[in-house]
VEXVEXDO-791299 format. One record per residue (C-alpha): residue number from 1; z, x, y. Coordinates in Angstrom, 3 decimals. Layout:
num / up / east / north
NUM / Z / X / Y
...
This chain:
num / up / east / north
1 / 8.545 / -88.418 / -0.937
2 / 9.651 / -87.043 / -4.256
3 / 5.762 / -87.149 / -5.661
4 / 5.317 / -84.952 / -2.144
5 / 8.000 / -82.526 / -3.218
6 / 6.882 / -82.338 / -6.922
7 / 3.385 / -81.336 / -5.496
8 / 3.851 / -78.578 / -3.229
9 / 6.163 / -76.986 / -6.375
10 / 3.029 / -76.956 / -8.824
11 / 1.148 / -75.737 / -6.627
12 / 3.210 / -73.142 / -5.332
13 / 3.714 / -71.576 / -8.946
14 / 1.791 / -68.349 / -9.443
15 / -1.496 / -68.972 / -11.248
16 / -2.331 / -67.029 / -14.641
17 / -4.301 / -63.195 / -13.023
18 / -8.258 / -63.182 / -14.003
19 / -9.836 / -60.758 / -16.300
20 / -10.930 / -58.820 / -13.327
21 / -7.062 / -58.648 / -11.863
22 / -6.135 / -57.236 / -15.210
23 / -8.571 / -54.677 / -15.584
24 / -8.191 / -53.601 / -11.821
25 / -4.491 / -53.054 / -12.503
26 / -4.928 / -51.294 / -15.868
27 / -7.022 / -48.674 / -13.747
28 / -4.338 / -47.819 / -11.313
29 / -1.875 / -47.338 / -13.946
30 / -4.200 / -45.132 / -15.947
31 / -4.849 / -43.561 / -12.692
32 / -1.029 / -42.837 / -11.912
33 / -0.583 / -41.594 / -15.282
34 / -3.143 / -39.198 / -14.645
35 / -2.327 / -38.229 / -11.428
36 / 1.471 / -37.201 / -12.816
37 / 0.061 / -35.370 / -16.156
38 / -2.130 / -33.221 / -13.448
39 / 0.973 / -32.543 / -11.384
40 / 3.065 / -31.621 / -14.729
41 / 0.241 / -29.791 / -15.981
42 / -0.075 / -28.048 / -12.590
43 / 3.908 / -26.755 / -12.899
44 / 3.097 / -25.452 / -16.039
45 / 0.493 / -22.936 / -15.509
46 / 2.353 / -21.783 / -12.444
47 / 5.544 / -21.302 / -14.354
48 / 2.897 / -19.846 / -17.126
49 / 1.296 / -17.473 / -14.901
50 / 4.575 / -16.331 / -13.530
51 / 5.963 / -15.114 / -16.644
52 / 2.569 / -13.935 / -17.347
53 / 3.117 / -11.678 / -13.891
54 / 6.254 / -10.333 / -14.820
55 / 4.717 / -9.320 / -18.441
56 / 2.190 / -7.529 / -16.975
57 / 4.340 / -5.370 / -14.502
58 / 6.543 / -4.812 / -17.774
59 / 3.514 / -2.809 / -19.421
60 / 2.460 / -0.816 / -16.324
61 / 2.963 / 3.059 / -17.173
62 / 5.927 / 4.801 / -15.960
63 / 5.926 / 2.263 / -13.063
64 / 9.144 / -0.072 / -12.581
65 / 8.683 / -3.444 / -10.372
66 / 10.896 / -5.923 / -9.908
67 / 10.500 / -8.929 / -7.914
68 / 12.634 / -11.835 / -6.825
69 / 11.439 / -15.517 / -6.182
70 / 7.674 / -15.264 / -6.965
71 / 6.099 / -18.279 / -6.314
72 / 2.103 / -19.261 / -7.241
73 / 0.368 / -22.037 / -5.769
74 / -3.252 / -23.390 / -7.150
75 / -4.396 / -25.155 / -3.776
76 / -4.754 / -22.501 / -2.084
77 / -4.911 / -19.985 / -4.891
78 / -1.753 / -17.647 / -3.278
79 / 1.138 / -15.728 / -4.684
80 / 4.087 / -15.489 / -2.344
81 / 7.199 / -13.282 / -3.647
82 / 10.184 / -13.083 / -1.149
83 / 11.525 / -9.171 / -2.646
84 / 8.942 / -6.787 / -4.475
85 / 10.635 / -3.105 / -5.318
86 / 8.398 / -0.276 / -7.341
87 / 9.402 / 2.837 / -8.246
88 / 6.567 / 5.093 / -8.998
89 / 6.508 / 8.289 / -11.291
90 / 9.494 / 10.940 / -10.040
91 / 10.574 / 9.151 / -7.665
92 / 14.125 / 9.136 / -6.989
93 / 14.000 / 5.501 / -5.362
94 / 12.023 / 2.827 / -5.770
95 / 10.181 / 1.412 / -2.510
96 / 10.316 / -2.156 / -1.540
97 / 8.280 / -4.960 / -0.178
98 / 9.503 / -8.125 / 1.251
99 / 7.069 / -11.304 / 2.188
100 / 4.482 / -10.012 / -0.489
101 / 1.451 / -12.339 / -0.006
102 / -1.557 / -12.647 / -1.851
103 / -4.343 / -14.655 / -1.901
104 / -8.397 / -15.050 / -1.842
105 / -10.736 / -14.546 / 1.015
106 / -14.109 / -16.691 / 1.186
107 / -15.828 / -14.719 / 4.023
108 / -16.319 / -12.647 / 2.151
109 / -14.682 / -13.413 / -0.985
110 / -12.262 / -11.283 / -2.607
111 / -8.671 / -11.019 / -2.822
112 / -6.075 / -10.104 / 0.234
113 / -2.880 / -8.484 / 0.317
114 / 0.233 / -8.780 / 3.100
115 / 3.283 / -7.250 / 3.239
116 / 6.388 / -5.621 / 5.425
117 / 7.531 / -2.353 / 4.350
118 / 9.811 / 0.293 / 5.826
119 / 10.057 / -2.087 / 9.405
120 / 6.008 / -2.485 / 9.463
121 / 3.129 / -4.198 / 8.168
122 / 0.812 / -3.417 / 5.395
123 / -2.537 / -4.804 / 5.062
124 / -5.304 / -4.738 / 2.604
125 / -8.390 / -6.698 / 0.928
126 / -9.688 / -5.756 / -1.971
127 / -13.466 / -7.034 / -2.102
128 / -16.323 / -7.113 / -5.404
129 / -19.759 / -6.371 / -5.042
130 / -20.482 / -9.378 / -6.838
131 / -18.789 / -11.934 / -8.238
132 / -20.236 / -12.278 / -11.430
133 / -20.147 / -8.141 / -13.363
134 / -19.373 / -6.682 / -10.396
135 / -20.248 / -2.691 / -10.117
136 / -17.909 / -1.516 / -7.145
137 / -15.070 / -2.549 / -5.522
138 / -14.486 / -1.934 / -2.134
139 / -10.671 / -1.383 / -0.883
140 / -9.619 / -1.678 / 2.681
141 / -5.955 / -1.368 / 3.720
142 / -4.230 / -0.427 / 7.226
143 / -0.539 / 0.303 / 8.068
144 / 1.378 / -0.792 / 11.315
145 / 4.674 / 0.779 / 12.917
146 / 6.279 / 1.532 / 9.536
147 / 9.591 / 3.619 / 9.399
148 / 8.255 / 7.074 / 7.794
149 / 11.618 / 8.111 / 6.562
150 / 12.004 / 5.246 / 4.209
151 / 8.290 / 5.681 / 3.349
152 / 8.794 / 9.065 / 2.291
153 / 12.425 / 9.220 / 0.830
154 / 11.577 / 8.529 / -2.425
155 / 9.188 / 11.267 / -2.603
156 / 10.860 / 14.268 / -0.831
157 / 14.062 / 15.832 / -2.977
158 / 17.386 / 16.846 / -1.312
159 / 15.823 / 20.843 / -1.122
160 / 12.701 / 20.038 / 0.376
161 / 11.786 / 22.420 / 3.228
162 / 11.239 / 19.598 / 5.364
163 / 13.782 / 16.354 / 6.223
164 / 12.019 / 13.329 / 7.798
165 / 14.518 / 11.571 / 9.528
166 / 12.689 / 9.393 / 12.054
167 / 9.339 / 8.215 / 12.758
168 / 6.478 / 5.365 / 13.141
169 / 3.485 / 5.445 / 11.018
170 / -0.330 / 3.517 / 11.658
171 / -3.062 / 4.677 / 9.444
172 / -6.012 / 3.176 / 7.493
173 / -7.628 / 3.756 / 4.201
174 / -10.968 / 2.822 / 2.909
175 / -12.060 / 3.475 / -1.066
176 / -15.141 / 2.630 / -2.561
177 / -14.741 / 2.412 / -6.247
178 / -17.003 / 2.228 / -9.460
179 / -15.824 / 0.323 / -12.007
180 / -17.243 / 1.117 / -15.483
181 / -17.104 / -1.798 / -18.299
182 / -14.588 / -3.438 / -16.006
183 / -12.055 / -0.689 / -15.858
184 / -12.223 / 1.464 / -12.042
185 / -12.949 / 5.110 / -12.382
186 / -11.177 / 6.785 / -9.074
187 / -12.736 / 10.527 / -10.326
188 / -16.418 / 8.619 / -9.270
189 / -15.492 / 6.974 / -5.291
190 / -15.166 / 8.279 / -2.467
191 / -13.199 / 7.045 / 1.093
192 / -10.677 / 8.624 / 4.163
193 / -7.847 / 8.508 / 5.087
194 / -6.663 / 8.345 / 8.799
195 / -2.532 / 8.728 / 10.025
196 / -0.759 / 8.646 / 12.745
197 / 2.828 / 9.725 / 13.490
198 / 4.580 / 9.008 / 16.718
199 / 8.150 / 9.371 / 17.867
200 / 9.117 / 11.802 / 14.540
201 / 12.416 / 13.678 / 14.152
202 / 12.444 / 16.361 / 11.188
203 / 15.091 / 19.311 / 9.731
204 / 13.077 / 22.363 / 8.890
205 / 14.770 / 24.778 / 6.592
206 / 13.323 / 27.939 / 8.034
207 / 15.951 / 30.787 / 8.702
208 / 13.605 / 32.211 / 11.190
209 / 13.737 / 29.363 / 13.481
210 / 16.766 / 29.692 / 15.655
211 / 16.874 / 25.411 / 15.574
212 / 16.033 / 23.848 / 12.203
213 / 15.709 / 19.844 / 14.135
214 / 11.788 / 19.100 / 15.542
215 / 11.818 / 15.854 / 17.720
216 / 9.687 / 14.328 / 19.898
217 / 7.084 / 14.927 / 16.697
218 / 3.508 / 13.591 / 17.181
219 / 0.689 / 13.921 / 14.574
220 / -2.489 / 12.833 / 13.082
221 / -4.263 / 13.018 / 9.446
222 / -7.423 / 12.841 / 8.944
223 / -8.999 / 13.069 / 5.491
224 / -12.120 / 12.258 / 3.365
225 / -12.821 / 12.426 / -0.392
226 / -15.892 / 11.955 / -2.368
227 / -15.285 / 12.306 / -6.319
228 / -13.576 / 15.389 / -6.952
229 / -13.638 / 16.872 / -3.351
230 / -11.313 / 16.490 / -0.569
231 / -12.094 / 17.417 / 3.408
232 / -9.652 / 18.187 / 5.065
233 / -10.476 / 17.497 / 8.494
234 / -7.628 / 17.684 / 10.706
235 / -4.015 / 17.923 / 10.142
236 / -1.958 / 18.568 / 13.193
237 / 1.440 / 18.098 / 13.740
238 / 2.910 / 18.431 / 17.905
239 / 6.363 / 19.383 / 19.068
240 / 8.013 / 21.120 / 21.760
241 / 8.814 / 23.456 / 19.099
242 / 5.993 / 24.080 / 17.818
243 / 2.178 / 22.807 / 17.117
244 / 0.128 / 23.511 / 13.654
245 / -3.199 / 22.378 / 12.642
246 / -4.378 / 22.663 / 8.864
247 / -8.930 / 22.131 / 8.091
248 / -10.077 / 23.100 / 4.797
249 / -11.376 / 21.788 / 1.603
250 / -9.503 / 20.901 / -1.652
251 / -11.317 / 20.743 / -5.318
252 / -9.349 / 18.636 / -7.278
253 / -8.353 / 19.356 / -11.171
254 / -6.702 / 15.647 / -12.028
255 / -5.936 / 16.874 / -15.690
256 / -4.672 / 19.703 / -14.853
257 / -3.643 / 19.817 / -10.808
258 / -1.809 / 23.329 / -10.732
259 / -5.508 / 24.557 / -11.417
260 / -7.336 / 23.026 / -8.377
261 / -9.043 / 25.101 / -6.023
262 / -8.221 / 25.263 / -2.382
263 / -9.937 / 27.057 / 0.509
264 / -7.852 / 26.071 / 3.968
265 / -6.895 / 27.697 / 7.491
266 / -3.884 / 26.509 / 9.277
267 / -3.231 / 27.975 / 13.023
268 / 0.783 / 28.008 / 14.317
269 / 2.131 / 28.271 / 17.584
270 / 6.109 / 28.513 / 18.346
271 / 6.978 / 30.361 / 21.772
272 / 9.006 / 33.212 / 20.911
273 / 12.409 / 31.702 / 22.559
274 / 12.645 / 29.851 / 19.517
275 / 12.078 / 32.535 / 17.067
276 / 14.451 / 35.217 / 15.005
277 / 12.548 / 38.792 / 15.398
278 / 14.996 / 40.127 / 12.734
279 / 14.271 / 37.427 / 10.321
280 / 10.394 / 36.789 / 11.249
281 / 7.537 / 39.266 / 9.211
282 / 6.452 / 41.831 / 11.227
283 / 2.537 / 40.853 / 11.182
284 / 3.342 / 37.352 / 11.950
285 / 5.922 / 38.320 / 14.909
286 / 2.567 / 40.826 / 16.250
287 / 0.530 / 38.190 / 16.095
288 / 3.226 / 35.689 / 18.183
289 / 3.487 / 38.455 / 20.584
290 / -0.138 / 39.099 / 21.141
291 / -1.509 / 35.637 / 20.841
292 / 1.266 / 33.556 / 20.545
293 / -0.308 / 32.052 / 17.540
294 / -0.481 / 32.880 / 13.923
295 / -3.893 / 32.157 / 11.893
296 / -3.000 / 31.791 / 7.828
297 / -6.025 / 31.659 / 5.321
298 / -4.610 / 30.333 / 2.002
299 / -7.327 / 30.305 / -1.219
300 / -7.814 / 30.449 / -4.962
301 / -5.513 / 27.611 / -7.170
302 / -2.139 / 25.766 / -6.613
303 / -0.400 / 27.489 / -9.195
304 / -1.150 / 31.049 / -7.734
305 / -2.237 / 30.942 / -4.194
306 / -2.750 / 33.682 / -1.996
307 / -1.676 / 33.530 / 1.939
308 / -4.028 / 36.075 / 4.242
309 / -2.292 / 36.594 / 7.711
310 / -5.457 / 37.136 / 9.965
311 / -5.185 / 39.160 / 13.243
């Protein structure tokens, strides 16, 4: 009985592990170890890149951005920041950006960009020629019921002759851009610009307008450049007020923009209920009350312009 009992607790002991147990479990450790090293090594470079980030929109020129809670993950490659703001050159607020995401495309590859701003959505992909040098890059980017008087506050000054108060904006861009050792060079590309404006409400500041509010506003842009040239091809803006269209074509001067060329015809129509005689030029009220439109040819450069009232 007791030899029984003595037997069955030898045997149930735990025998010394093989070679082969040993070096089996020496792997999974080394293996664990380098699983959490990756992981560390993983929170560094996003913490890295982050400050890196916030550098880098430090140095931009006469641009302030600010973000809150920017977040970069390696698996997807993908930046996520909750609250972007940027305040470009004379503005008098910055504009901001909240749900920022950006990441890379495969099909084909290049790098997207999603955001909401001003109520809407803004959309754009930003796509190489190649992968390796590439020569262009091609920029697509699309806008989606955004609030036009946000959009435009920062840009328009407390004496502006016009005060956007309400609106929705849809649009798309496209840009085609050389890049030269690297660097983009926007005086060489060319692309258009489409807008649409539904549902706007505006204060002119006009004294011969009997009303200075436009609602029910409706309106298009369409516009093309290509290097140094910009085609205007339709501007036309719709009220019960009034209606104007603007074509023309603009040569650009980007070092010195008071000293670019313009050649452009607008056409204006207001019925003559809404309209001051007294205050109104006299061609321009002749022209109402013949055609019950005004044609305006304006030429030579933005800093000294000159307006030709047509008949």
């Amino acid at each position: 009985m007791m030899r029984t009992l003595l037997d069955r607790l030898l045997f149930a002991l735990p025998s010394l592990p093989s070679r082969a147990s040993l070096v089996r479990g020496g792997l999974y450790l080394l293996f664990g170890l380098l699983l959490y090293g990756l992981f560390l090594g993983v929170l560094y470079m996003r913490e890295l890149g982050v400050v890196g980030l916030r550098q880098w929109c430090g140095r931009l020129p006469g641009v302030h951005v600010s973000m809150s809670r920017p977040e970069m993950s390696f698996f997807p490659p993908a930046l996520e920041i909750a609250d972007l703001t940027v305040q470009p050159p004379n503005a008098s607020e910055p504009l901001a950006f909240r749900n920022v995401r950006a990441g890379l495309t495969v099909f084909p590859l290049g790098i997207s960009l999603d955001a909401d701003i001003a109520g809407g959505e803004l959309n754009a992909t930003v796509i190489p020629s190649s992968l390796w040098n590439p020569e262009r890059l091609a920029v697509r980017s699309s806008l989606s019921g955004v609030g036009i008087e946000p959009l435009f506050r920062p840009f328009m000054g407390k004496t502006s002759l016009v005060q956007i108060r309400s609106g929705k904006l849809d649009g798309s861009a496209t840009l085609d851009l050389p890049l030269l050792n690297g660097r983009p060079e926007p005086l060489a590309g060319e692309g258009s610009l489409n807008l649409s404006l539904r549902g706007g409400v505006a204060d002119l500041s006009l004294p011969m307008l009997k009303s200075s509010r436009l609602d029910k506003l409706e309106g298009t842009v369409e516009t093309g450049w290509k290097r140094d040239r910009l085609t205007l091809h339709q501007l036309a803006v719709r009220s019960p007020m009034l209606a104007c269209t603007v074509q023309g074509q603009v040569t650009l001067v980007p070092r010195d923009l008071p000293a670019s060329r313009m050649d452009v015809q607008s056409a204006l129509r207001i019925p003559l209920e809404q309209v001051r005689e007294e205050l109104m030029p006299e061609r321009t009220l002749q022209s109402l009350k013949d055609k019950g439109e005004v044609r305006v040819r304006i030429r030579d450069t933005f800093r000294r312009p000159s307006f030709d009232v047509q008949p």
